[in-house]
C-alpha positions as CSV (number, residue, x, y, z in Angstrom):
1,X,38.6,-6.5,102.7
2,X,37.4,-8.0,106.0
3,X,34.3,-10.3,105.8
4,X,30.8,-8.6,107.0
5,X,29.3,-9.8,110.2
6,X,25.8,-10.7,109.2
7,X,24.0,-9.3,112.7
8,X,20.4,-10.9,111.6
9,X,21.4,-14.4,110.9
10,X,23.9,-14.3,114.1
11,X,20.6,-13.7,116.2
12,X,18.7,-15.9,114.5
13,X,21.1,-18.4,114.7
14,X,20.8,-17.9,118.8
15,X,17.2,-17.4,118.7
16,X,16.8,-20.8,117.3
17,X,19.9,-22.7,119.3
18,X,17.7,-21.6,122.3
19,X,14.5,-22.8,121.2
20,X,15.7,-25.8,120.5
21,X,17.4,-26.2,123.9
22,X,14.5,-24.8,125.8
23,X,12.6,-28.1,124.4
24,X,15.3,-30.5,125.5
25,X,14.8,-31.9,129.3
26,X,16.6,-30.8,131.8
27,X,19.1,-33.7,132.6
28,X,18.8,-35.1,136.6
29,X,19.8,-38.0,138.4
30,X,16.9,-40.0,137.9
31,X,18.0,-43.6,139.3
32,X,15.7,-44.8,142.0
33,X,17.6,-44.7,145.5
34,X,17.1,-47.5,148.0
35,X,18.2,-45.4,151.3
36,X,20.2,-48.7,154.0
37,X,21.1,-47.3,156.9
38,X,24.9,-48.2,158.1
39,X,25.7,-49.5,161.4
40,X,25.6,-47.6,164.7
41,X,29.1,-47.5,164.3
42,X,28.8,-46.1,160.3
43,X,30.6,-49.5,158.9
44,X,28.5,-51.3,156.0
45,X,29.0,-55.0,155.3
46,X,28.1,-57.6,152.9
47,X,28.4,-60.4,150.9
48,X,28.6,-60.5,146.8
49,X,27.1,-63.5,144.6
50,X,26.1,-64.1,141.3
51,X,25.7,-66.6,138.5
52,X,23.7,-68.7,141.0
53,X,19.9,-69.3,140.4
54,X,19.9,-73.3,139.4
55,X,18.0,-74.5,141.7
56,X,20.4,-76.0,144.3
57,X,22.4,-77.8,141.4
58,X,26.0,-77.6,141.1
59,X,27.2,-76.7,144.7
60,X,24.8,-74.0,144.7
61,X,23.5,-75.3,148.1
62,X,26.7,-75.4,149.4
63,X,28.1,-72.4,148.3
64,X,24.7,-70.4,150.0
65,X,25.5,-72.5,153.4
66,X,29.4,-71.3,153.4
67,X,27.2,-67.4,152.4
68,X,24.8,-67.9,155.9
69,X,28.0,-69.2,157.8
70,X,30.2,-65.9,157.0
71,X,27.1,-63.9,157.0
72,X,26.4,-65.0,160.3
73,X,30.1,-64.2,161.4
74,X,30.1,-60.9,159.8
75,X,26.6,-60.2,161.0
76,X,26.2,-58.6,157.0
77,X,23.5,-56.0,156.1
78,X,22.8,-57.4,153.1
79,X,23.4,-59.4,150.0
80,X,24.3,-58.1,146.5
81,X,23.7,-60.2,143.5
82,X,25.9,-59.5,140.5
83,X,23.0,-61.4,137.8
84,X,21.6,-64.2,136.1
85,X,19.7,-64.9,139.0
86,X,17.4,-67.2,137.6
87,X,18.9,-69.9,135.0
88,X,18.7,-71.1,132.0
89,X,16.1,-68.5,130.6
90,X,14.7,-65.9,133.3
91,X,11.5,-66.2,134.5
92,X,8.8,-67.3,132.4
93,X,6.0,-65.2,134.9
94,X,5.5,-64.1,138.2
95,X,4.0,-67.4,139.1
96,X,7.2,-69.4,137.9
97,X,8.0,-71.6,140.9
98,X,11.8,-71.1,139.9
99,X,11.9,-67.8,141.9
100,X,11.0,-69.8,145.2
101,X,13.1,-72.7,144.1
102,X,16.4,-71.3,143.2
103,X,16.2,-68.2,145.8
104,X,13.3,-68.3,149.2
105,X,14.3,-72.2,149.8
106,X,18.2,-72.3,149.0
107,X,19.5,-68.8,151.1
108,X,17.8,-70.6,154.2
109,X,20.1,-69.0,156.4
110,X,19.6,-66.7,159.2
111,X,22.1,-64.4,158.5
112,X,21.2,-63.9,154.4
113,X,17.3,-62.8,155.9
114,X,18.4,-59.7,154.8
115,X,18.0,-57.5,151.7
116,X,19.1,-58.5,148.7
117,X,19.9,-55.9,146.3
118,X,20.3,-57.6,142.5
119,X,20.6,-56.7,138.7
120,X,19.9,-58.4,135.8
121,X,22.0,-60.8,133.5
122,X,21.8,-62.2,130.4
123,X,20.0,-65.4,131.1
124,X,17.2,-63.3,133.5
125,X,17.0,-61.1,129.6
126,X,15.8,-64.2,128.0
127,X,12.8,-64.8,130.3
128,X,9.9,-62.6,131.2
129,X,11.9,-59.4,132.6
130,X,9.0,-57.6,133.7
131,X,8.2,-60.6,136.3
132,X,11.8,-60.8,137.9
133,X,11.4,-56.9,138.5
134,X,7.7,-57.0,139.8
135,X,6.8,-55.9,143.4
136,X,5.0,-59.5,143.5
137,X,7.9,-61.0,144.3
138,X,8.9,-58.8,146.8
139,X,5.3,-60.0,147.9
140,X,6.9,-63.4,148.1
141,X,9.8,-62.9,149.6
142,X,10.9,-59.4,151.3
143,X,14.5,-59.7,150.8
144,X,14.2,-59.3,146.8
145,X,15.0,-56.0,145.4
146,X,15.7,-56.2,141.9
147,X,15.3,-53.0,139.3
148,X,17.5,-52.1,135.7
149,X,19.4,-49.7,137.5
150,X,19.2,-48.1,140.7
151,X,21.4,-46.8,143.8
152,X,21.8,-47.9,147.3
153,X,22.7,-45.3,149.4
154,X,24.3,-46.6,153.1
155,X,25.8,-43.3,153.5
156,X,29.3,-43.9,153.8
157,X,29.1,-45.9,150.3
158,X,27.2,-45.8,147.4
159,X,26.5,-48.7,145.2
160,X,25.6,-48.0,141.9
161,X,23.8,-50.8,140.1
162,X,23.7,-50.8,136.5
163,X,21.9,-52.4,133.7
164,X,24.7,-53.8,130.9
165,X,23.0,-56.3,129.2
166,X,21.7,-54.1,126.8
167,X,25.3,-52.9,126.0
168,X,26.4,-56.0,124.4
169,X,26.2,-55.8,120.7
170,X,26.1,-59.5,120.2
171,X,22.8,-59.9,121.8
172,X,21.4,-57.8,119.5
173,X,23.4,-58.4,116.4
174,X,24.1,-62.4,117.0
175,X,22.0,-63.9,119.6
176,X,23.0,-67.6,118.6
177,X,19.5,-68.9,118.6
178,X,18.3,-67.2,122.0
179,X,15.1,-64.6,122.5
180,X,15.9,-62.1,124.7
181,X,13.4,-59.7,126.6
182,X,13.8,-56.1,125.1
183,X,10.1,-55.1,125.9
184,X,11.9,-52.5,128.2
185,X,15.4,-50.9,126.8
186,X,13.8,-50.1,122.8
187,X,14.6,-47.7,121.3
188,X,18.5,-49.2,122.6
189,X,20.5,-46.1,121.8
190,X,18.2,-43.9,124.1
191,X,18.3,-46.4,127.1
192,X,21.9,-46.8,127.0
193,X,22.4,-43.1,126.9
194,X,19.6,-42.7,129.7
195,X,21.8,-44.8,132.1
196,X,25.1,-43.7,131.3
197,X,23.3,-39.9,131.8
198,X,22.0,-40.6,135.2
199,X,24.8,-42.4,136.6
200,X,27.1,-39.9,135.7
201,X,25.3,-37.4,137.9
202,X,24.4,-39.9,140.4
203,X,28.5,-40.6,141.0
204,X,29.1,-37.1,140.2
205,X,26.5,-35.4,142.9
206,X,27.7,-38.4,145.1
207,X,29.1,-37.3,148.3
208,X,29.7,-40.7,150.1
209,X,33.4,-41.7,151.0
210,X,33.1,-44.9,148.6
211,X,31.6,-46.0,145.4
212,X,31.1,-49.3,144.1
213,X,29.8,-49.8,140.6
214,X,27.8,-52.9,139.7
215,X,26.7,-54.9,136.8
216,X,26.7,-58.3,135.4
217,X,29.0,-57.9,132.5
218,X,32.8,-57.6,133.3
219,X,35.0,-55.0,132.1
220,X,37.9,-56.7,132.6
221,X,38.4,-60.4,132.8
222,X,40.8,-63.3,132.0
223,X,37.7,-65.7,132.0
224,X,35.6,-67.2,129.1
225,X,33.7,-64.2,128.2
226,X,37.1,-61.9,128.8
227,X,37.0,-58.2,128.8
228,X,33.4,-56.6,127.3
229,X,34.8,-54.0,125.0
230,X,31.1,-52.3,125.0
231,X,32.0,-51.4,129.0
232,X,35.5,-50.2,128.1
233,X,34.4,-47.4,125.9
234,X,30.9,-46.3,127.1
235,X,30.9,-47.1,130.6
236,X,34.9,-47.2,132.3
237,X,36.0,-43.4,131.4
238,X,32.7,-42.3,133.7
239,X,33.7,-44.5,136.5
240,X,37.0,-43.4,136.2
241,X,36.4,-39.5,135.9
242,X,34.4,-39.8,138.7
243,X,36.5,-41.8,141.6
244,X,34.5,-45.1,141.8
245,X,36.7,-47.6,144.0
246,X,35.4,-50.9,142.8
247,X,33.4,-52.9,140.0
248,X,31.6,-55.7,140.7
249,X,30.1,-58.3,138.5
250,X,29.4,-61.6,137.6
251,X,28.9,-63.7,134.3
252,X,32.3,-65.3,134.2
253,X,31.3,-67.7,136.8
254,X,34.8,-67.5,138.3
255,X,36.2,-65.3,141.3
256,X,38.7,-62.6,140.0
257,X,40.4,-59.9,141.3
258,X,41.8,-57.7,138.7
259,X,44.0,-54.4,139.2
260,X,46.0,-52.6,136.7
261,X,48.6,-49.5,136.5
262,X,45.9,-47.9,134.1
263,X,43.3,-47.5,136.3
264,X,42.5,-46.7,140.2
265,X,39.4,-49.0,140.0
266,X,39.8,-52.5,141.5
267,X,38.1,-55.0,139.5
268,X,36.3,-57.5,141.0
269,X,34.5,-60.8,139.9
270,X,31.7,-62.5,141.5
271,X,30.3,-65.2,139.4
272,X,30.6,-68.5,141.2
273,X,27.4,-69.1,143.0
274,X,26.4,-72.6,141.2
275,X,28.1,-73.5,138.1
276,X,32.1,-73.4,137.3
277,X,35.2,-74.7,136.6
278,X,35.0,-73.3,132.8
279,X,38.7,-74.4,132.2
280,X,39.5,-71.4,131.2
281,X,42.4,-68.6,131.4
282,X,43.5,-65.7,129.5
283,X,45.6,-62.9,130.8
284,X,48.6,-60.9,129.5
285,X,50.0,-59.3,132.0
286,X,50.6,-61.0,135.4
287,X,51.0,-58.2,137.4
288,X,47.8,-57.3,137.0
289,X,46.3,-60.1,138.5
290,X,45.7,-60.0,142.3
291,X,44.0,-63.6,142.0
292,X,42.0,-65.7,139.8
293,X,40.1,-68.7,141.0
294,X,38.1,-71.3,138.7
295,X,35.6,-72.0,141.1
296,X,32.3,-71.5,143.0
297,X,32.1,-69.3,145.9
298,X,31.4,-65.7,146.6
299,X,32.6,-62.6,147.9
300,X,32.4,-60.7,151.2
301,X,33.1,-56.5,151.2
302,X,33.6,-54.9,155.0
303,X,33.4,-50.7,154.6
304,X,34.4,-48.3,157.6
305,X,34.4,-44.4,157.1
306,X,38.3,-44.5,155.6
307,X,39.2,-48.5,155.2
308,X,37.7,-51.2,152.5
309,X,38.4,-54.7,152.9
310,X,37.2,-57.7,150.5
311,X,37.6,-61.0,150.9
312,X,36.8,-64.2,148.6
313,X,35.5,-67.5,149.8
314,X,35.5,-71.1,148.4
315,X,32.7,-73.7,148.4
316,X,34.0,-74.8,151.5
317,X,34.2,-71.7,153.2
318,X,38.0,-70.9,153.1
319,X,39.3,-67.5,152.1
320,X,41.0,-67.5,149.4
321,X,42.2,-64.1,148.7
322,X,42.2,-61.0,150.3
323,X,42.7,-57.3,150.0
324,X,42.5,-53.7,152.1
325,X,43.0,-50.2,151.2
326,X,42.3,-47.0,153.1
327,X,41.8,-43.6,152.1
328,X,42.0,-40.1,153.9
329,X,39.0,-37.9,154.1
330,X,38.8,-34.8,152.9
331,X,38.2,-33.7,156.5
332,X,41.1,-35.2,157.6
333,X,43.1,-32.3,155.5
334,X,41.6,-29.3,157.0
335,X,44.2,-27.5,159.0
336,X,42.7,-24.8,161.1
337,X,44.6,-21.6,161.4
């Protein structure tokens, strides 16, 4: 005999699927957007640091001087900074002198008086969160932009800035005698799920020709702190399902360039803005590294409506690796009839 189709639970069944999705949000791209207008000509260009706030100390002087000199060549729109701006622990208020003394009197230059679009790393986590974020110091110093996660949109590339800190297990489940700052991501699971929500309808409603993805934590790396396995599951199959060109971050406080058969992202690493030389290297598989370098320096990206070119930079200045690519647009495949 065939089974009976009970009619009355079926429609209750919907009518209460339905109530309960009529209480859920509507899911939308909530990141805040910082709107940078491109050049006249529509090219974007910039320069990438991070790992750098220690008040001058280990070459961080000298790597921001070598920053002003090809910023000034360049003529760059602005600055990104890949985290832990302000070392050891964060900020300890929004009075802390170290904001001034590792940022307004060490990027001196004329060329870096631009904005300076940053995210947070673990050593800005183990401070005072809420006072590296505050409009005050924007008060202070007008180049500072720093939020959990947010866009800037320059048109002909996005860059999407993203809060990973709160990824990393070990913080939370080993913080080897450290206090960390989670006034702002409890309950975790929800804020993790928040971000990954919004940026995957931020890249995916994205119509600009490029996207960059940034954070502090790498997802791949042959450095000290090597890949961050939290990254590879949660965040690198929505990067990947939706097109992103590059990921840039810091926290191994090396310079990197990373590119691999498995994926069409480039990654990049941007950690040497004061301290380095960790002595340290662990890769597998050769071919996949474009170039690895020990040391301090920084990073400079040049954008154009269908060509991307980076370039890395020493202490003293000297490029040390570069790399193009190009892309067509999908305008460029219309054939009229």
């Amino acid at each position: 005999m065939g089974s009976k189709f009970d009619i009355g639970g079926t429609v209750m069944t919907l009518l209460l699927c339905f109530l309960l999705l009529s209480m859920v949000p509507k899911l939308e791209a909530e990141l805040t957007t910082v709107d940078h207008a491109p050049n006249p000509d529509g090219s974007v260009g910039f320069l990438v640091i991070g790992d750098w706030g220690r008040r001058g100390l280990y070459n961080q002087s000298q790597v921001a001087l070598q920053m002003g000199r090809i910023g000034e060549k360049m003529d760059v729109d602005f600055v990104v900074s890949t985290g832990d701006n302000i070392y050891d622990s964060g900020m300890k208020s929004i009075d802390d002198p170290a904001f001034q003394l590792s940022f307004t009197n060490i990027y001196t230059s004329p060329s870096l008086q631009k904005p300076w679009y940053s995210v947070l790393g673990n050593h800005d986590y183990r401070g005072d969160v809420e006072a590296q974020l505050s409009p005050v110091l924007k008060s202070i110093d007008s180049r500072w932009t720093c939020m959990r996660s947010f866009i800037v949109d320059a048109e002909i590339v996005e860059l999407f800035f993203v809060d990973t800190t709160p990824f990393v297990d070990a913080y939370f489940l080993n913080p080897d005698g450290q206090t960390y700052d989670w006034s702002g991501v409890s309950p975790r699971e929800s804020y993790l799920q928040t971000i990954l929500t919004e940026l995957e309808m931020g890249l995916r409603e994205s119509r600009a020709n490029w996207k960059i993805v940034v954070g502090h934590h790498a997802i791949k790396s042959a450095s000290i702190h090597g890949n961050t396995k939290e990254l590879e599951s949660l965040l690198l199959p929505i990067l990947e399902a939706n097109k992103v060109d590059l990921y840039m971050n810091g926290h191994d406080h090396c310079l990197q360039h990373i590119g691999t058969s498995q994926s069409p992202i480039q990654f990049l690493t941007s950690g040497g803005g004061s301290k380095a030389w960790r002595g340290y290297y662990n890769w597998t598989t050769p071919e996949d590294m474009k170039f690895f370098y020990d040391g301090q320096g920084f990073m400079s990206v040049t954008i154009t409506r269908t060509e991307m070119g980076i370039a890395f930079y020493d202490v003293s200045g000297n490029i040390l690796h570069k790399w193009d690519t190009s892309k067509m647009l999908d305008t460029d495949l219309y054939f009229p009839l």
